[in-house]
C-alpha positions as CSV (number, residue, x, y, z in Angstrom):
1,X,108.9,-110.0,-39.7
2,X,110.8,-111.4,-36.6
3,X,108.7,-112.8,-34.1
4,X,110.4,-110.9,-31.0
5,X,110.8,-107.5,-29.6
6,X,113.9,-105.5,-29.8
7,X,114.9,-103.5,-26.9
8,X,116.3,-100.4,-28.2
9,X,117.8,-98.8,-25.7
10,X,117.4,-98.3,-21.2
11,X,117.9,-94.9,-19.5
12,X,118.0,-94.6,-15.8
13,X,115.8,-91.2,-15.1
14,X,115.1,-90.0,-11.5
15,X,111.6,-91.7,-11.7
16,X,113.1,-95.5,-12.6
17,X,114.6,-96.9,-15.7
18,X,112.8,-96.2,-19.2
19,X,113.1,-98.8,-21.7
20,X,112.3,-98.2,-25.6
21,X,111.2,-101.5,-27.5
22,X,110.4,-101.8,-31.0
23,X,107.4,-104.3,-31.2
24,X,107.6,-107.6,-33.6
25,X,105.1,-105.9,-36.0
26,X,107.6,-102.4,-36.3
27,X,105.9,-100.4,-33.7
28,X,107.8,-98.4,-31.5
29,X,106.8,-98.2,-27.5
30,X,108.1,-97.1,-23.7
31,X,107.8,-98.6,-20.9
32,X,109.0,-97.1,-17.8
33,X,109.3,-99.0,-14.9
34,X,109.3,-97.3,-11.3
35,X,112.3,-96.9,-8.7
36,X,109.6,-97.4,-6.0
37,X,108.4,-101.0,-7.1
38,X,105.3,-99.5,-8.4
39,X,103.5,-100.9,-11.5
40,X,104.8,-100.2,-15.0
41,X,103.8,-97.4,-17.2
42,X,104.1,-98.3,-20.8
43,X,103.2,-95.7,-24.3
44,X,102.7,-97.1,-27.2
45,X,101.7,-100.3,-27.3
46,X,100.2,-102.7,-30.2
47,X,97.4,-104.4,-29.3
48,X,98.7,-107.7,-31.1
49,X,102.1,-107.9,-29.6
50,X,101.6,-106.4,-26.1
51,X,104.0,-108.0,-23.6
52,X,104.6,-106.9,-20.2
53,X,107.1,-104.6,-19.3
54,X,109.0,-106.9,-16.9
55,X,109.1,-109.4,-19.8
56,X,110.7,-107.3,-22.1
């Protein structure tokens, strides 16, 4: 098991840019973070690997 997160993939949506990550345990999660400098929304998330979105 690798001891980082993967970002699969970033898609700019009307709302702010939407990043998938698979987690270093194999769990998938989205994090969407805001056009207007808001805080980031994230889905998903293992409780044993959670990093903020701005980190990832």
């Amino acid at each position: 098991m690798s001891d980082q997160n993967t970002i699969l993939s970033r898609h700019l949506t009307s709302d702010g840019v939407v990043v998938w990550i698979r987690c270093a345990c194999g769990r998938l999660r989205m994090d969407l973070v805001p056009n207007a400098g808001g805080r980031p929304l994230t889905a998903g998330p293992c409780p044993h690997c959670a990093v903020s979105p701005d980190r990832a």
